[in-house]
N, C-alpha and C positions, 0 to 999 in steps of 0.2 A: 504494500500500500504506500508507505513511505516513498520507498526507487520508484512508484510512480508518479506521485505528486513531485518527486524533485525532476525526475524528467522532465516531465511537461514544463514546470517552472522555469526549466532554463530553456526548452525550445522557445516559449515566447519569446525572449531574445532574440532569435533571429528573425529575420524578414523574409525567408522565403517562405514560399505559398503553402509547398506539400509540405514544412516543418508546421506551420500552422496549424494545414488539417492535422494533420498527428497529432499536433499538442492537443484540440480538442477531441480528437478519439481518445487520449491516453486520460485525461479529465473526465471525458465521460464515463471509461471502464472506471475510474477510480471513484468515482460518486456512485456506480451501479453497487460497488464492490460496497463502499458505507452506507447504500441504501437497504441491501440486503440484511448487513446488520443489523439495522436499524428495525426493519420487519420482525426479525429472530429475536431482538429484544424488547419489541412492544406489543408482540403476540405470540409471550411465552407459552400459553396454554394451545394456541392451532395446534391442528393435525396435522402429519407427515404429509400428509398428503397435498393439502394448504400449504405448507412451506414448499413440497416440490413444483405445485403451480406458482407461485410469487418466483421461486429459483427459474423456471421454466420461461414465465413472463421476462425477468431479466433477460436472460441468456439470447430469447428472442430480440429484445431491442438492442443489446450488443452486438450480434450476427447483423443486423439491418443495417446497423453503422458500418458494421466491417465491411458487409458487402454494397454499402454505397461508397467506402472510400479505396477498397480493394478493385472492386470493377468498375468503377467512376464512372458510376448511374447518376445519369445527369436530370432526368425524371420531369423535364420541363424548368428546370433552375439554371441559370446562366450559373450560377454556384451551390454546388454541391455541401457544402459548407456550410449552408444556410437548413439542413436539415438536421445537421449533427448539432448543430448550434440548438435548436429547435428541441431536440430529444437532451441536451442535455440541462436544459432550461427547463423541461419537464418534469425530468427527475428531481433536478434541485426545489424547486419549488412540491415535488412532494416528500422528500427529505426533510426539508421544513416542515412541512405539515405532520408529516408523522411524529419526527423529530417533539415537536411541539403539543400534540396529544400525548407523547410517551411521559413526555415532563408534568404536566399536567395529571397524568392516569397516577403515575406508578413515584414520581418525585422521589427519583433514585441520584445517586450520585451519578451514576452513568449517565441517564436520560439530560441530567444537565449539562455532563462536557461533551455529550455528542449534539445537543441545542447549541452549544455557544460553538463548535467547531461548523458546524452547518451555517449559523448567523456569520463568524467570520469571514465564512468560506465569500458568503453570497453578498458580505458588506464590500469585501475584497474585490468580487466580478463588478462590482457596480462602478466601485473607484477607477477600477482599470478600465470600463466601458466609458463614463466619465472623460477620463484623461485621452484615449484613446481617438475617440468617436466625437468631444462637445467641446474639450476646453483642456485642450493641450497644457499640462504644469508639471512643473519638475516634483513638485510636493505632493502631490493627488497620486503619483508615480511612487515616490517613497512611503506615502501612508499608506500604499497597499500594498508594499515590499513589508515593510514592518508589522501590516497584519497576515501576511500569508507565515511568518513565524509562530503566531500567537495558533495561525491554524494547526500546524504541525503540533505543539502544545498540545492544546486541546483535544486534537487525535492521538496522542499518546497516551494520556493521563487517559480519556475516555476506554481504550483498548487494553491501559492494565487493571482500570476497578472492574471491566467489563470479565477479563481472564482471571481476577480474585473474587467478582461476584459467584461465577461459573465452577471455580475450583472448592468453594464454600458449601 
């Protein structure tokens, strides 16, 4: 999880195109991968069977992504881009939601650091959309450098009470 959010973190650096899409395939497997989590800890009591549909569901929008940036299905988009963007704008906003009922339901230590890594995540997308897309700044640039840190944080600490809730 980690080698994939520092992946992607440093391909946005560059300016080329196919590093771009990568970056956002490799963010979206890695938000599929904490959404998953997220499922498995806010609906400890489903059935095997429940988790293997939500697992299923993933793996399906994963596959869509691969194989639109694998076989560059251009599906009526001048940018392809614009769908993985799409899907993973999807998920995060239901990572949040969940994320946000699990806090709410169960007000576990877990449910809170994986809310505030999700809030960072998606304070962080907005700063760099922000800087990127509306209003060019050196500072909007560094205040979402300095919170993609605070994300890693918060994914850590949420991943070890998560492996000492589980080991209890």
């Amino acid at each position: 999880m980690f080698g994939l959010l520092f992946v992607a973190d440093n391909f946005i650096l560059f300016s080329e195109y196919e590093l771009k899409k990568l970056n956002m395939i490799i963010y979206t497997i890695a938000l599929l991968i904490m959404f998953n989590f997220q499922i498995q800890t806010t609906f400890e009591k489903i059935t095997n069977q429940s988790k293997f549909f939500v697992q299923l569901l993933l793996s399906l929008i994963g596959g869509v992504i691969l194989c639109i940036y694998g076989f560059k299905l251009e599906l009526g988009f001048k940018n392809p881009v614009i769908i993985i963007v799409f899907f993973y704008m999807l998920i995060l906003v239901l990572s949040i939601l969940f994320s946000l009922f699990s806090f709410i339901k169960y007000k576990s230590i877990c449910s809170k650091y994986f809310l505030l890594t999700i809030s960072t995540l998606f304070i962080s997308d907005i700063l760099f959309a922000i800087n990127k897309y509306y209003y060019e700044s050196l500072f909007l640039l560094i205040i979402s450098c300095v919170i993609e840190v605070f994300i890693y944080y918060f994914l850590l600490i949420y991943l070890i009470k998560k492996e000492i809730q589980l080991t209890n």
